[in-house]
C-alpha positions as CSV (number, residue, x, y, z in Angstrom):
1,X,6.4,4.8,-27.0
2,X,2.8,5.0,-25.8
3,X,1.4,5.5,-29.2
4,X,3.6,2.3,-30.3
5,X,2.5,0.0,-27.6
6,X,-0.7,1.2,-28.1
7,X,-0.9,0.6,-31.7
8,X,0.6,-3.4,-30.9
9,X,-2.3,-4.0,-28.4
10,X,-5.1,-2.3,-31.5
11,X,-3.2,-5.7,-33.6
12,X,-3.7,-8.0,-30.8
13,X,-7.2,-7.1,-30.2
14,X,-7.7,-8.1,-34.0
15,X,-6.2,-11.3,-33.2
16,X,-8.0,-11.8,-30.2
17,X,-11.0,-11.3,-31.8
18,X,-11.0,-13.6,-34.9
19,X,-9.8,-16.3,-32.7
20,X,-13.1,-15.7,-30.5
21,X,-15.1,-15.7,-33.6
22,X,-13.5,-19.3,-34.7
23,X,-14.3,-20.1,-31.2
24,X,-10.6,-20.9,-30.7
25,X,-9.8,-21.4,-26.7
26,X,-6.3,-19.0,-27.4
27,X,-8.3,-16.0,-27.4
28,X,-8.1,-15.5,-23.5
29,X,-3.6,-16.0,-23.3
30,X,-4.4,-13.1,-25.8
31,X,-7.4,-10.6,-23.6
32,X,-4.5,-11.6,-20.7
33,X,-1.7,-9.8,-22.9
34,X,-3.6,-7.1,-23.6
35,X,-5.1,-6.3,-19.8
36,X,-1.6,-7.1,-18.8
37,X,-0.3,-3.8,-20.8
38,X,-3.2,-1.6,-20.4
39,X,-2.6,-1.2,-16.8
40,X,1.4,-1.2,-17.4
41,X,-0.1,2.2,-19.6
42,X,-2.1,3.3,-17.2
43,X,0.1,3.1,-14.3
44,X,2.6,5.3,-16.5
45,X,-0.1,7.9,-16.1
46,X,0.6,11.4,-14.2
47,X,-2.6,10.7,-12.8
48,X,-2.1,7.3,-11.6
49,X,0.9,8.5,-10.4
50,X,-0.3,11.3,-8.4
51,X,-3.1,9.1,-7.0
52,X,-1.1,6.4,-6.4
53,X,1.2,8.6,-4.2
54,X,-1.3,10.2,-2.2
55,X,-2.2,7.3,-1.0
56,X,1.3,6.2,-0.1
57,X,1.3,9.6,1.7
58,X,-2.2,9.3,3.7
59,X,-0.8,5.5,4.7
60,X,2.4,7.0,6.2
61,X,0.8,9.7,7.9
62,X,-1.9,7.4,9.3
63,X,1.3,5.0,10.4
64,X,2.8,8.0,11.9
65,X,0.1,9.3,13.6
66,X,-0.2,5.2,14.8
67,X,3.3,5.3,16.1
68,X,3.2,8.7,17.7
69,X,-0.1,7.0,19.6
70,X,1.9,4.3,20.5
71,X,4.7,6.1,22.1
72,X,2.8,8.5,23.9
73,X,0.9,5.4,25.4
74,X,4.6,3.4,26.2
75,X,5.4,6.9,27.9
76,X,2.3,6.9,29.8
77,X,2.9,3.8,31.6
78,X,6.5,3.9,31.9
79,X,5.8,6.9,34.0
80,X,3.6,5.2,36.1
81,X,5.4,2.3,36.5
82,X,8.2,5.3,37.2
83,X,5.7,6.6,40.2
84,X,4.9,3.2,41.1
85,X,8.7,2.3,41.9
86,X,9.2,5.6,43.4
87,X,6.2,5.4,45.9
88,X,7.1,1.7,46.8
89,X,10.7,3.1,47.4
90,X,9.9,5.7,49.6
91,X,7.6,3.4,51.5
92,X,10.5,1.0,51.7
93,X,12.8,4.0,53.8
94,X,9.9,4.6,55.6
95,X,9.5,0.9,56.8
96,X,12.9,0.6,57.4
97,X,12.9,3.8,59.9
């Protein structure tokens, strides 16, 4: 299919460019087509691919590693708000003896 599609955009850049050298303003709905399906090709790349999901995989380990920072932090200051409740109810029985 590659071949075929690429073979379409090689007619389309014919197009494209006789219409640039009759100075006719249609050239660029044409340049969009054709930028339009050279990224579609390129994205179907194993490379692209493989890029593509590395970096997929390096954001969700950053957001992991975000999120594991996070909740150590919340269980940092739950367990001093923990100690902090503790210490002002044993100085509460203390009070009230």
């Amino acid at each position: 299919m590659a071949l075929k599609i690429e073979d379409l955009l090689e007619d389309i850049r014919k197009v494209r460019n006789d219409l640039v050298a009759q100075a006719n303003p249609h050239f660029q709905s044409l340049t969009n087509i054709i930028y339009k399906w050279e990224t579609k090709l390129v994205q179907e790349t194993p490379e692209y691919k493989l890029k593509t999901f590395k970096e997929r995989e390096q954001e969700e380990r950053e957001n992991l590693e975000r999120i594991s920072r996070e909740a150590i932090e919340e269980e940092k200051y739950l367990a001093k708000e923990q100690s902090m409740a503790d210490w002002a109810e044993s100085f509460k029985e203390k009070d009230e003896n």
